[in-house]
DRENMI-248923 format. One record per residue (C-alpha): residue in three letters; z, x, y. Coordinates in steps of 0.001 Angstrom, whole numbers, padded with zeros to 6 digits, always signed. Layout:
DRENMI-248923
AlaZXY/...
end
This chain:
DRENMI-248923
Unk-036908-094463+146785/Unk-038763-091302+145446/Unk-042542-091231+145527/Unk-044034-088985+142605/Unk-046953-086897+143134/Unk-050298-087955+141629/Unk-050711-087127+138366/Unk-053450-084719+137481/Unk-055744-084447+134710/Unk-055480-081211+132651/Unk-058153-078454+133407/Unk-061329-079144+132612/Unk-062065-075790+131048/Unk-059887-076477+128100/Unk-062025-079419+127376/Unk-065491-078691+128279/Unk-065730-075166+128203/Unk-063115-073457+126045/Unk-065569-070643+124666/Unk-067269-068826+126928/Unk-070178-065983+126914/Unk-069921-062649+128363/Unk-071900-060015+128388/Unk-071462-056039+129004/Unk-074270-053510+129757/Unk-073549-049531+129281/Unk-076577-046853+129854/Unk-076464-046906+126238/Unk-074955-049681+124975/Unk-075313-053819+124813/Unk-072475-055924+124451/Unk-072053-059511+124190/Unk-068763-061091+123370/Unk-067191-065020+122943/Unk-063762-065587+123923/Unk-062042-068786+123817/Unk-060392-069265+127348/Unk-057355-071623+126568/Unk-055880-068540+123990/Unk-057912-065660+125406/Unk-059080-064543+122453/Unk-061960-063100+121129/Unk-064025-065721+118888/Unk-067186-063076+118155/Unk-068612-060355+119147/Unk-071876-058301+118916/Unk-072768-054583+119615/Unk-075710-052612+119591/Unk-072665-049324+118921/Unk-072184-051452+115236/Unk-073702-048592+112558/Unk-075291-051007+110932/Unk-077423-052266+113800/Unk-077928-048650+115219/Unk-079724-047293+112174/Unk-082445-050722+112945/Unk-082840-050223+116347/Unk-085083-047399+118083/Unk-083337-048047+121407/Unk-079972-049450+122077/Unk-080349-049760+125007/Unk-083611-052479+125842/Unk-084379-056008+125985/Unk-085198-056170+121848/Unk-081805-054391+121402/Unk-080305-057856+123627/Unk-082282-060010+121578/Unk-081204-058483+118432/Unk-077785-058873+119492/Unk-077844-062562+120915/Unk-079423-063352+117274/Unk-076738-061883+115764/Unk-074258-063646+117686/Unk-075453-066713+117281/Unk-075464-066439+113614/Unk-071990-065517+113633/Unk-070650-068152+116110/Unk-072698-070762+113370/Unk-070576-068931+110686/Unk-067386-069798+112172/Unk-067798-072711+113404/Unk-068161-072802+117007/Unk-071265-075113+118111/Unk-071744-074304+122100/Unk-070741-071971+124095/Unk-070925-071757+128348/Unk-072015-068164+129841/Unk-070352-066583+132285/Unk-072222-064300+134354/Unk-070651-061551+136693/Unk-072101-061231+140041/Unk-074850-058556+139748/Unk-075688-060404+136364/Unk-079041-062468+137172/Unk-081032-064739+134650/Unk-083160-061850+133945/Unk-083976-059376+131258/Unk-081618-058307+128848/Unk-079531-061303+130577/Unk-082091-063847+129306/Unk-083217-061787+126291/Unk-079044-062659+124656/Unk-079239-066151+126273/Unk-082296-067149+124791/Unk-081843-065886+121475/Unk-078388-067468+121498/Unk-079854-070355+122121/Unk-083132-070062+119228/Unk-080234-069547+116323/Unk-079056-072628+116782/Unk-075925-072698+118974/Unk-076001-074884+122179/Unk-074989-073627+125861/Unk-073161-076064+128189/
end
């Protein structure tokens, strides 16, 4: 008689959490990015290095820079499609700042975090 292991449910990620938010800060530069984990591809992305947001902002640098860029963001995750997102932050990352500042403004155009 052969006993067959227990099966599992598939990952949970691909599921609940298939697109997920990271973020990237440079001395110069803010960087926010959506990837969809099951593919690992990039689903949208947002600079403060794109010329057409450089020539708006005084700093690239700042929190308004990271809100600028979470707005934008969020209006292009609406755009395709893509109705919540989960953030991943690193381990130095805190809910803080320019951390918050993308977050929030993620959040005010309309896309929901899970």
């Amino acid at each position: 008689m052969v006993i067959l292991p227990p099966v599992r449910p598939p990952r949970i990620t691909e599921y609940l959490k298939p697109y997920v938010l990271l973020m990237h800060f440079s001395n110069k530069f803010v960087t926010a990015t959506v990837r969809h984990s099951p593919t690992a591809t990039v689903a949208s992305s947002a600079s403060s290095q794109e010329k057409a947001l450089r020539s708006a902002m005084e700093n690239t640098r700042d929190v308004a820079a990271a809100a600028k860029i979470g707005k934008l963001l969020g209006e292009r995750l609406l755009q395709k499609g893509i109705p919540a997102v989960s953030v991943l932050l690193k381990r130095e990352q805190k809910y803080h700042g320019k951390v918050k500042a993308i977050v929030d403004s993620v959040r005010e155009a309309g896309v929901k975090l899970v």
